[in-house]
N, CA, C and O of each residue as an XYZ file, in Angstrom:
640
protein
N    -125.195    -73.130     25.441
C    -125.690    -72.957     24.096
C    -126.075    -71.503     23.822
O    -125.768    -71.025     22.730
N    -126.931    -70.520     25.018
C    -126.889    -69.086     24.315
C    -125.609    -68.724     24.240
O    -125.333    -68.024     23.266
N    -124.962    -68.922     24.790
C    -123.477    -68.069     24.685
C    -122.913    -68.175     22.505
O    -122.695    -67.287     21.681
N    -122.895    -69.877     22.405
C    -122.805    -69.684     20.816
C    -123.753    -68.845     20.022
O    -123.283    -68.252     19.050
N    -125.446    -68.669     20.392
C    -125.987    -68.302     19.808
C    -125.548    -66.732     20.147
O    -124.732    -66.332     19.316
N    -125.715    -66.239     20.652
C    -125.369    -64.962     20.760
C    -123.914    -64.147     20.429
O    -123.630    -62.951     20.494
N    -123.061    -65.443     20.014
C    -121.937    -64.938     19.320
C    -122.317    -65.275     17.782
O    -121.678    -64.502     17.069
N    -123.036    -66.051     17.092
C    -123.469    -66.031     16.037
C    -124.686    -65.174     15.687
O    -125.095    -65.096     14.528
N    -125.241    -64.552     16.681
C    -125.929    -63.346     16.449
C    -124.950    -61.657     16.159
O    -125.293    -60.553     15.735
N    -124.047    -62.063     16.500
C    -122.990    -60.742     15.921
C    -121.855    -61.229     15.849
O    -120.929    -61.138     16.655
N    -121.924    -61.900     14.612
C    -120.660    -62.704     13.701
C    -120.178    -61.686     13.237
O    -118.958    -61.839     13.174
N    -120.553    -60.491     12.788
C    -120.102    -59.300     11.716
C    -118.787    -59.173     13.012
O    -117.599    -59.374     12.763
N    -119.161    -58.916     13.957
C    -117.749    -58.781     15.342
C    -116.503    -60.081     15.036
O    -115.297    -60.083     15.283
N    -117.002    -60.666     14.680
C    -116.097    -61.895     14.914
C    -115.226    -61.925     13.392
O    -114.128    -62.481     13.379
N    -115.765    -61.313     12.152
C    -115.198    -61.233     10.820
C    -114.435    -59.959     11.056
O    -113.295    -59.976     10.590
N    -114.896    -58.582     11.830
C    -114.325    -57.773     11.994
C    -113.082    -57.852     12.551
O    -112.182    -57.211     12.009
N    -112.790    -58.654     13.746
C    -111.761    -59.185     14.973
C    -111.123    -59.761     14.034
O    -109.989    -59.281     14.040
N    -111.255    -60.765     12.976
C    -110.255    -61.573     12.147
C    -109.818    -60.383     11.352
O    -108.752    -59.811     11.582
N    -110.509    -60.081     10.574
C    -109.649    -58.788      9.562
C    -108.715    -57.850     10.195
O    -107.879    -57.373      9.427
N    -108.672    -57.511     11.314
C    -108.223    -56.907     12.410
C    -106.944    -57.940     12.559
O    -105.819    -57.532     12.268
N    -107.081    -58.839     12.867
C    -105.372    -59.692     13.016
C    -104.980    -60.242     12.038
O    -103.853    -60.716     12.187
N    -105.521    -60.429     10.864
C    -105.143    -60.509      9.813
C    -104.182    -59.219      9.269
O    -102.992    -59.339      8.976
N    -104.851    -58.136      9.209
C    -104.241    -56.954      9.035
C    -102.718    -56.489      9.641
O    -101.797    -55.885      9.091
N    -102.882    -57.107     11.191
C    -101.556    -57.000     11.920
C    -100.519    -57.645     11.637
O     -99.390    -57.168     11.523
N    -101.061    -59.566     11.410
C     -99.882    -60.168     10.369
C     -99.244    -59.835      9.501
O     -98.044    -59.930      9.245
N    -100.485    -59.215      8.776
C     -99.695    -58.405      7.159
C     -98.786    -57.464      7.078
O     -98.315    -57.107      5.999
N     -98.462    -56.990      8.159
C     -97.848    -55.655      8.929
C     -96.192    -56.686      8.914
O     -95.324    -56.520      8.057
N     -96.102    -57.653     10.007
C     -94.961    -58.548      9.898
C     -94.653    -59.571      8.729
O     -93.525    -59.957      8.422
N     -95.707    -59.905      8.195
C     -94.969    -60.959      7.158
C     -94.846    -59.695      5.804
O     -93.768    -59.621      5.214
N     -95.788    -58.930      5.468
C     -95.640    -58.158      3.892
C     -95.375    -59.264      2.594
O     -94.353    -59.130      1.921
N     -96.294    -60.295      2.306
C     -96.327    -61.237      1.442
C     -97.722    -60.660      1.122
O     -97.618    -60.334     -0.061
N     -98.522    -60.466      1.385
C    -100.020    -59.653      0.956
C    -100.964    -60.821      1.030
O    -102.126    -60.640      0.668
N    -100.499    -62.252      1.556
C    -101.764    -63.196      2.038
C    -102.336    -63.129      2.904
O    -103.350    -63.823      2.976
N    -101.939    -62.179      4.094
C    -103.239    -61.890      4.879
C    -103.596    -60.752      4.797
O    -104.015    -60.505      5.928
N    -103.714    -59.850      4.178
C    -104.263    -58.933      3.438
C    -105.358    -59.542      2.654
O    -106.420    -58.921      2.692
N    -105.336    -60.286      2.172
C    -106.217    -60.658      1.020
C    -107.365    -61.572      2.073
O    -108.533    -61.832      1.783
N    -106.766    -61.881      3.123
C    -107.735    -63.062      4.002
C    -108.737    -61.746      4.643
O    -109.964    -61.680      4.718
N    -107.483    -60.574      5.137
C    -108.968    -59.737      5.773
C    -109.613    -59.274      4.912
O    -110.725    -58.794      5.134
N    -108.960    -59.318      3.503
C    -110.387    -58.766      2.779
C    -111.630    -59.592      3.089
O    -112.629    -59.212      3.699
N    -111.387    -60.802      2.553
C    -112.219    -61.904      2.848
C    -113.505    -61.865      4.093
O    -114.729    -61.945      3.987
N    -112.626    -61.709      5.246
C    -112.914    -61.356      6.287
C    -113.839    -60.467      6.916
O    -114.649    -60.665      7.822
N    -113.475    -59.153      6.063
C    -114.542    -58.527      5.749
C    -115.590    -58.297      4.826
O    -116.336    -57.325      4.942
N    -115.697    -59.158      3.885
C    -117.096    -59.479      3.012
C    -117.652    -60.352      3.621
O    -118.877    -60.467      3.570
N    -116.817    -61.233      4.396
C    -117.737    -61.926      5.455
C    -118.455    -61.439      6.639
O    -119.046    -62.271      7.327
N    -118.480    -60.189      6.968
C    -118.937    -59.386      8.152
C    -119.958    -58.776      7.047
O    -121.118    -58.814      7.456
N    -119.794    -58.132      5.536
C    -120.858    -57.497      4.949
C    -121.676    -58.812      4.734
O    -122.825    -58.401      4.571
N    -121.691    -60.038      4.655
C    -122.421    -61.168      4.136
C    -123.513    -60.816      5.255
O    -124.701    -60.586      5.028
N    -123.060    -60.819      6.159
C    -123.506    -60.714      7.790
C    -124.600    -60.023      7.723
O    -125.758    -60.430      7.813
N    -124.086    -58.618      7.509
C    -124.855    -57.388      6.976
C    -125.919    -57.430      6.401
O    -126.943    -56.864      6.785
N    -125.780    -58.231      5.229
C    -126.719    -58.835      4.573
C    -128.189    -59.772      4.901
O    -129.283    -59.779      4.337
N    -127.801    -60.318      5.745
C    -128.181    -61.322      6.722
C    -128.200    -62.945      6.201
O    -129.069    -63.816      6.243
N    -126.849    -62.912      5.705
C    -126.831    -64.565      5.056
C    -126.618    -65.475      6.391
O    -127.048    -64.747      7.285
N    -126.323    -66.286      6.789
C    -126.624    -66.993      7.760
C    -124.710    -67.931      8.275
O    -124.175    -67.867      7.168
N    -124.064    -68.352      8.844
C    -123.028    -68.370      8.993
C    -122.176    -69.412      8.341
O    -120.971    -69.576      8.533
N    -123.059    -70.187      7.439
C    -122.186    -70.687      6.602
C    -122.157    -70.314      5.458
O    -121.280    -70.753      4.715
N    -123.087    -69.420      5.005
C    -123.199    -68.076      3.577
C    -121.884    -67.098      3.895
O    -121.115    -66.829      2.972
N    -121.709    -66.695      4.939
C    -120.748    -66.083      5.603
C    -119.651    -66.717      5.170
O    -118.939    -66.249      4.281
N    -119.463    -67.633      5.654
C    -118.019    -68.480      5.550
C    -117.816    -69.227      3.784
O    -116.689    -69.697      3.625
N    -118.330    -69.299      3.106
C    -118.129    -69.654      1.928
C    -118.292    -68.081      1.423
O    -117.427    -67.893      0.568
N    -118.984    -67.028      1.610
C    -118.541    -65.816      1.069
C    -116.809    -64.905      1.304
O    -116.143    -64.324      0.448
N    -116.539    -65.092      2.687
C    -115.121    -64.886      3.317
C    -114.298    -65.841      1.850
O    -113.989    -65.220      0.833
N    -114.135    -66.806      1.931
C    -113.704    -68.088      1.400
C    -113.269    -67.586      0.029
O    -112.144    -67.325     -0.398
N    -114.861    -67.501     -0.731
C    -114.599    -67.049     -1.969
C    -114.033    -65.609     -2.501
O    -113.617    -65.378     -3.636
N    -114.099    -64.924     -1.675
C    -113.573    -63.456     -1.942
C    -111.929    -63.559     -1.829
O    -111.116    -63.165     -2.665
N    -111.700    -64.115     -0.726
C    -110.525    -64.257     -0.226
C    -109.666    -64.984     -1.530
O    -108.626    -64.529     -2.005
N    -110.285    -66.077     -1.927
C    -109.759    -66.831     -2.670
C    -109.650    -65.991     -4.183
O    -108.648    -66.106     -4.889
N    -110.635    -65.275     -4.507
C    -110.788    -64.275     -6.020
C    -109.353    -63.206     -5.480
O    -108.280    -63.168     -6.083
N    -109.608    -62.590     -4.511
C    -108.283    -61.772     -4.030
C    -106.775    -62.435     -4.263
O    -106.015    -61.934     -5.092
N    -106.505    -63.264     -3.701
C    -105.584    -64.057     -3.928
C    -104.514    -64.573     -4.679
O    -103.313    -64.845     -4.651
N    -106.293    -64.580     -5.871
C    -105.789    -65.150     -7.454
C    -105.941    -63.963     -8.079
O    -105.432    -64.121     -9.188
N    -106.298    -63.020     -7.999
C    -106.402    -61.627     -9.045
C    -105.254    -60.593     -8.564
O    -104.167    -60.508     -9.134
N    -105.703    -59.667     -7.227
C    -105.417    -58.565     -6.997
C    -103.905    -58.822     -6.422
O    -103.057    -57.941     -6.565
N    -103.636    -59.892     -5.856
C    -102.480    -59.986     -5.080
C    -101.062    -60.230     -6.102
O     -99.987    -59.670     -5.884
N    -101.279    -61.047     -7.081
C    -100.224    -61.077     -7.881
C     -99.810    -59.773     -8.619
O     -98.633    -59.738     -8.978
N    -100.535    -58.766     -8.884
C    -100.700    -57.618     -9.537
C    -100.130    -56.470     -8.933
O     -99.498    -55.522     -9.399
N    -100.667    -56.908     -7.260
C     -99.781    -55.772     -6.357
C     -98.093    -56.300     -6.000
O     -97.206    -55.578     -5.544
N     -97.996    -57.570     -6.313
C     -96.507    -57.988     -5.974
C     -95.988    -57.633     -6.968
O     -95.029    -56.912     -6.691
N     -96.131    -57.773     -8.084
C     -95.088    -56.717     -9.167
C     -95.299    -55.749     -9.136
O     -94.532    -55.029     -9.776
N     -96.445    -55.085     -8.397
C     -95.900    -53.343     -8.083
C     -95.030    -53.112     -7.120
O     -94.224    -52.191     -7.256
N     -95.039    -54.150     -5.621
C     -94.628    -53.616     -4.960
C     -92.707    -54.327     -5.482
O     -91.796    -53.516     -5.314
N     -92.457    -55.258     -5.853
C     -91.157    -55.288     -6.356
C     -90.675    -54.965     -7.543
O     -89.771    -55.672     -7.987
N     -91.028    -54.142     -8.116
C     -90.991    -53.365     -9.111
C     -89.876    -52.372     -9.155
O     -90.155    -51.534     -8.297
N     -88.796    -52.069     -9.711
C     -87.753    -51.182     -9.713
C     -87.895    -49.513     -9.684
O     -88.527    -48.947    -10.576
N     -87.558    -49.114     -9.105
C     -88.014    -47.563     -9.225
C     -87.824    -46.917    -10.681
O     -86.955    -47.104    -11.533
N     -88.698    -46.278    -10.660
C     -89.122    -45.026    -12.548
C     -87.592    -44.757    -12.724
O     -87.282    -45.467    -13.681
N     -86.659    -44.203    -12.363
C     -85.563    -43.823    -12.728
C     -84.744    -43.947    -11.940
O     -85.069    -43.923    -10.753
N     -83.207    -44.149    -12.371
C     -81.995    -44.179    -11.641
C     -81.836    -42.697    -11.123
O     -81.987    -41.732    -11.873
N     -81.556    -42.599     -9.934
C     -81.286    -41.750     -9.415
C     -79.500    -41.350     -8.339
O     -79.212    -42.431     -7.824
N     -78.362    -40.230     -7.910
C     -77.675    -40.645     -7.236
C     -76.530    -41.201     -7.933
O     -76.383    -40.972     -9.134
N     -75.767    -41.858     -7.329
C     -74.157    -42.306     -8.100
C     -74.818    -43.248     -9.304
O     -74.494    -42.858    -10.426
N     -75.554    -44.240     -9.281
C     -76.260    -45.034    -10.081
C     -76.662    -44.307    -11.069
O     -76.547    -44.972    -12.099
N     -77.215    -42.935    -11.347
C     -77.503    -42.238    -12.542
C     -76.390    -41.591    -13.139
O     -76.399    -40.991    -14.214
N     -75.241    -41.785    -12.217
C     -73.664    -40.867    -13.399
C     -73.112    -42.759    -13.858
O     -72.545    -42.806    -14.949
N     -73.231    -43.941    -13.239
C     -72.914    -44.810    -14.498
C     -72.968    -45.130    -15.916
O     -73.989    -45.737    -16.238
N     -72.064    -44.861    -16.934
C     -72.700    -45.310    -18.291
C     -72.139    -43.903    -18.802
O     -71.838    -43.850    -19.994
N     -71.947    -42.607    -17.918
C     -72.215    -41.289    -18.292
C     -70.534    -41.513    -18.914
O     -69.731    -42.387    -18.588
N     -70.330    -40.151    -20.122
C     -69.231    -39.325    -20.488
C     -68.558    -38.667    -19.342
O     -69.282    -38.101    -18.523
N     -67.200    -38.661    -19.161
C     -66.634    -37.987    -18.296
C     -65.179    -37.206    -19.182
O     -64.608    -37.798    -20.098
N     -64.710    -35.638    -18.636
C     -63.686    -35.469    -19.535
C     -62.529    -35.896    -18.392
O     -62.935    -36.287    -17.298
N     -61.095    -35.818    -18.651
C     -60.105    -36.076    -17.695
C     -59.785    -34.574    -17.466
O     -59.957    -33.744    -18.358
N     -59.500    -34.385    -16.723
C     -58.992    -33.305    -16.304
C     -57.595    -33.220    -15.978
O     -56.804    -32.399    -16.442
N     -57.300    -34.306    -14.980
C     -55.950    -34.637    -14.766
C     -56.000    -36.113    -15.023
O     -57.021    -36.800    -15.035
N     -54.690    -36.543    -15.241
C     -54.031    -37.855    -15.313
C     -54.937    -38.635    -14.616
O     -55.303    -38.199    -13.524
N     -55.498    -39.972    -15.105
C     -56.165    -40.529    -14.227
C     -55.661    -41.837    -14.413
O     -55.522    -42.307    -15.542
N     -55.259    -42.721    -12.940
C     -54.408    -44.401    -13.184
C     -55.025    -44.717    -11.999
O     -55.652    -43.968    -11.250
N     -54.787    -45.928    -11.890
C     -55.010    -46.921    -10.994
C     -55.531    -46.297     -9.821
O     -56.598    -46.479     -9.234
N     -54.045    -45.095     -9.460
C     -53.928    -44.318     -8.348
C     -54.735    -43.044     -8.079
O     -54.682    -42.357     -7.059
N     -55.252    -42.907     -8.822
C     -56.337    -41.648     -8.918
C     -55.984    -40.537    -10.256
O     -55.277    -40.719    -11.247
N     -56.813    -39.297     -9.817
C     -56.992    -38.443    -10.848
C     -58.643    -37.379    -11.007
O     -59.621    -37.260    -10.267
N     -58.362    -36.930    -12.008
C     -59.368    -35.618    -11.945
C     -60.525    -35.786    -13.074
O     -59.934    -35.696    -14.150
N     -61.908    -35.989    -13.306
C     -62.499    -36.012    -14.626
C     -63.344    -34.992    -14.054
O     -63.482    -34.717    -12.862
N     -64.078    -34.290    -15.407
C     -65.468    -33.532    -15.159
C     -66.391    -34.883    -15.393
O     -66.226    -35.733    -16.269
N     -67.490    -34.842    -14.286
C     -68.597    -35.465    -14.983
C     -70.238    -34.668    -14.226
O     -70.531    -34.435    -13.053
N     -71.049    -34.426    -15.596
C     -71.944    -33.745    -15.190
C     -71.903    -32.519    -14.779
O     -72.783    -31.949    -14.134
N     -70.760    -32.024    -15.184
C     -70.346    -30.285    -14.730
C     -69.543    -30.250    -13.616
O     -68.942    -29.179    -13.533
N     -69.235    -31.279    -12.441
C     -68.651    -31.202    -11.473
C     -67.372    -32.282    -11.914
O     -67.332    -33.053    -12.872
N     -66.229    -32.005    -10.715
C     -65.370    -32.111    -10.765
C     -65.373    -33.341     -9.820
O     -66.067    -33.262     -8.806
N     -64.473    -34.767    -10.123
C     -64.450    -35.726     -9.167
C     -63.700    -36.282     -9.098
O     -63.503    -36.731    -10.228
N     -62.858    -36.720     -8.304
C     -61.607    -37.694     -8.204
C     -61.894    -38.771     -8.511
O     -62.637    -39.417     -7.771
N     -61.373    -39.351     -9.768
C     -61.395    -40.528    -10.465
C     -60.234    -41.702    -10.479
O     -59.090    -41.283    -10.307
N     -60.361    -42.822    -10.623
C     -59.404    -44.129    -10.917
C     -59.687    -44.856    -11.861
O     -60.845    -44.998    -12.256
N     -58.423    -45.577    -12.501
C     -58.840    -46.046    -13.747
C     -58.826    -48.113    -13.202
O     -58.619    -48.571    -12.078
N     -59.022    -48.614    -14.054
C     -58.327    -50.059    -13.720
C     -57.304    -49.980    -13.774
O     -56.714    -49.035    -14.297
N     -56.716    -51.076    -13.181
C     -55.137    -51.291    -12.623
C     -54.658    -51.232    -14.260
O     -55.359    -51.647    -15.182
N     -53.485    -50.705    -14.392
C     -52.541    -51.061    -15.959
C     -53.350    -50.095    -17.110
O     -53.210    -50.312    -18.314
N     -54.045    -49.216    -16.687
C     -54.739    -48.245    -17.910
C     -54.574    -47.007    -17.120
O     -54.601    -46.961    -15.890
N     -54.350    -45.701    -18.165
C     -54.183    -44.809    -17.586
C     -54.636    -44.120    -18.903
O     -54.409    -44.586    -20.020
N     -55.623    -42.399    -18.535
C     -55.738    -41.642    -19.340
C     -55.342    -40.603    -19.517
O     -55.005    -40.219    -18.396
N     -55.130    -39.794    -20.254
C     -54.727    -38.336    -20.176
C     -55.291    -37.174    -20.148
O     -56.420    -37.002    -20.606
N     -54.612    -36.266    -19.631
C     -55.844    -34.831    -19.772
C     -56.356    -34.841    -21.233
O     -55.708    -35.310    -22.168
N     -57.757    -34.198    -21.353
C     -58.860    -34.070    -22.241
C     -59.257    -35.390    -23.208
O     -59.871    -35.454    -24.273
N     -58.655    -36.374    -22.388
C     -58.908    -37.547    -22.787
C     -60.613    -37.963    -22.152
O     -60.964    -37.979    -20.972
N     -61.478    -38.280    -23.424
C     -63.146    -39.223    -22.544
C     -63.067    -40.308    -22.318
O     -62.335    -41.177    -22.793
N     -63.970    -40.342    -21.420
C     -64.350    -41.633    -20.776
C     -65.132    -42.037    -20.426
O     -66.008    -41.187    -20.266
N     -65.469    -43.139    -20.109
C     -66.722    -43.356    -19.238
C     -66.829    -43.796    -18.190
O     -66.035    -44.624    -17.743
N     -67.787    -43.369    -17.583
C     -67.887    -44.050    -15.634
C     -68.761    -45.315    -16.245
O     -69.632    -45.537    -17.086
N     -67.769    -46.143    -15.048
C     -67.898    -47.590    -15.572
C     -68.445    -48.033    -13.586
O     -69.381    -48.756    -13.247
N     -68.040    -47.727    -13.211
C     -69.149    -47.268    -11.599
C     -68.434    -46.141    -10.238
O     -67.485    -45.365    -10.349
N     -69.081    -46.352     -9.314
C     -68.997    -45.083     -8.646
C     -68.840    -45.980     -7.048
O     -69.724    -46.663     -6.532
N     -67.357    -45.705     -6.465
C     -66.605    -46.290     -5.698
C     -66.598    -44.750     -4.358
O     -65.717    -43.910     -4.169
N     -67.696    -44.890     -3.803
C     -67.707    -43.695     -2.561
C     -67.945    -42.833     -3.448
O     -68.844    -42.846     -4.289
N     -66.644    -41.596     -3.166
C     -66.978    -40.281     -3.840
C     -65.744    -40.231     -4.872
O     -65.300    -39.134     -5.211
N     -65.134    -41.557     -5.425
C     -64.244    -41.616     -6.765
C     -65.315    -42.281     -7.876
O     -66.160    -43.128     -7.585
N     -65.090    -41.703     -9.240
C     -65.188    -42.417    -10.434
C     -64.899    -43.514    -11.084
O     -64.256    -43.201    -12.085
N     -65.034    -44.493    -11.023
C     -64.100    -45.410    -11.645
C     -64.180    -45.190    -13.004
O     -65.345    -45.119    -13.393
N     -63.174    -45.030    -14.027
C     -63.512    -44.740    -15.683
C     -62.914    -45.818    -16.085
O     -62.199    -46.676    -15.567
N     -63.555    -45.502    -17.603
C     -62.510    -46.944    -18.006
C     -62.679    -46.737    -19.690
O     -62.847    -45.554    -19.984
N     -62.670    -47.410    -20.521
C     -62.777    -47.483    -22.125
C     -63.220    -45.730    -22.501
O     -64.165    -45.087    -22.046
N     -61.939    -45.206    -23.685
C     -62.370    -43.949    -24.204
C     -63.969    -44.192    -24.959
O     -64.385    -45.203    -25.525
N     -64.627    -42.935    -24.741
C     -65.544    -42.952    -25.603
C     -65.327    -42.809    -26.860
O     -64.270    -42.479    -27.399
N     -66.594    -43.121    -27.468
C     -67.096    -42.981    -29.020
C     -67.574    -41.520    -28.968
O     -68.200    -40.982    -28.055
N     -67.110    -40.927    -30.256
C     -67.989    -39.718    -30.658
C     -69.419    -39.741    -30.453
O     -70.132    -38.825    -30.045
N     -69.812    -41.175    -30.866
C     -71.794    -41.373    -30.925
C     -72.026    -40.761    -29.072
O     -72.733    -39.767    -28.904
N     -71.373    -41.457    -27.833
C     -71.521    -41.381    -27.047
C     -71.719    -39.955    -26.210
O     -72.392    -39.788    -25.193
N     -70.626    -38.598    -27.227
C     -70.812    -37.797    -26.192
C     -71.461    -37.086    -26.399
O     -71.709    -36.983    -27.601
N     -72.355    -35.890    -25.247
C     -73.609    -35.332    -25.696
C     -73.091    -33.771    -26.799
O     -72.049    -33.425    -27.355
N     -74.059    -33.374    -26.709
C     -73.953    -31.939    -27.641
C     -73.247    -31.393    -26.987
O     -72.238    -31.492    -27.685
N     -72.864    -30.704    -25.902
C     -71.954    -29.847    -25.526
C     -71.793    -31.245    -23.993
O     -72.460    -32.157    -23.504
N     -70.312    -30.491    -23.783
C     -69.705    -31.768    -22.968
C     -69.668    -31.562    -21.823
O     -69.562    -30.383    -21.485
N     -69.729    -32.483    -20.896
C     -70.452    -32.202    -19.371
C     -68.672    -31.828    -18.804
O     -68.451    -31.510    -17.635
């Protein structure tokens, strides 16, 4: 019996030790529920602190954990899957104006896009001509894929 009492005399150790492997789980799973338990975990070591007694402790862990849970955790999961601020990379020349430079078919070809020069392909059975626009319709390695001439609305003030 001292042995329990003297581990319930420094429970704050024992909320600390849980938040502590709680923390490590959270490390392998990254779902943010045991994150939210060591929070818990540790308002249950400040309850301690406090000197609430070990079942003040454990309904304080409980309830924090549980307010965490339901508040902070849903809030950080749409941050953390949240799409990045801007396209960046081949993904930011999609959508873009491109001019032809050379003949561009199925089989390849030449457009400017963005000031640089890139070996482009069109879809199978379409083909464009020099100073013919276009648009990158996506980005296949280090070729262009183009496809439908642009609209006047589409191209910028001076042409990439």
């Amino acid at each position: 019996m001292d042995f329990l009492e003297a581990l319930l005399d420094r429970s704050w150790l024992l909320w600390l030790a849980s938040a502590l492997v709680l923390g490590i789980l959270e490390i392998t799973a990254i779902d943010l529920v045991f994150a939210m338990l060591a929070g818990g975990a540790l308002a249950g070591a400040l309850a301690d602190a406090l000197g609430l007694g070990f079942v003040g402790q454990v309904l304080v862990a409980a309830a924090v954990a549980g307010l965490l849970i339901g508040t902070i955790r849903p809030v950080l999961l749409r941050r953390l899957h949240m799409p990045p601020a801007g396209t960046t990379n081949a993904a930011a020349l999609v959508g873009r104006p491109a001019l032809v430079l050379a003949e561009v078919s199925a089989r390849g070809g030449l457009v400017k896009l963005v000031g640089e020069t890139w070996s482009a392909r069109s879809a199978p059975g379409t083909s464009y001509t020099e100073g013919e626009d276009v648009v990158v319709l996506a980005i296949d390695g280090a070729t262009a894929v183009v496809g439908q001439p642009v609209t006047p609305a589409q191209l910028p003030e001076e042409r990439t």
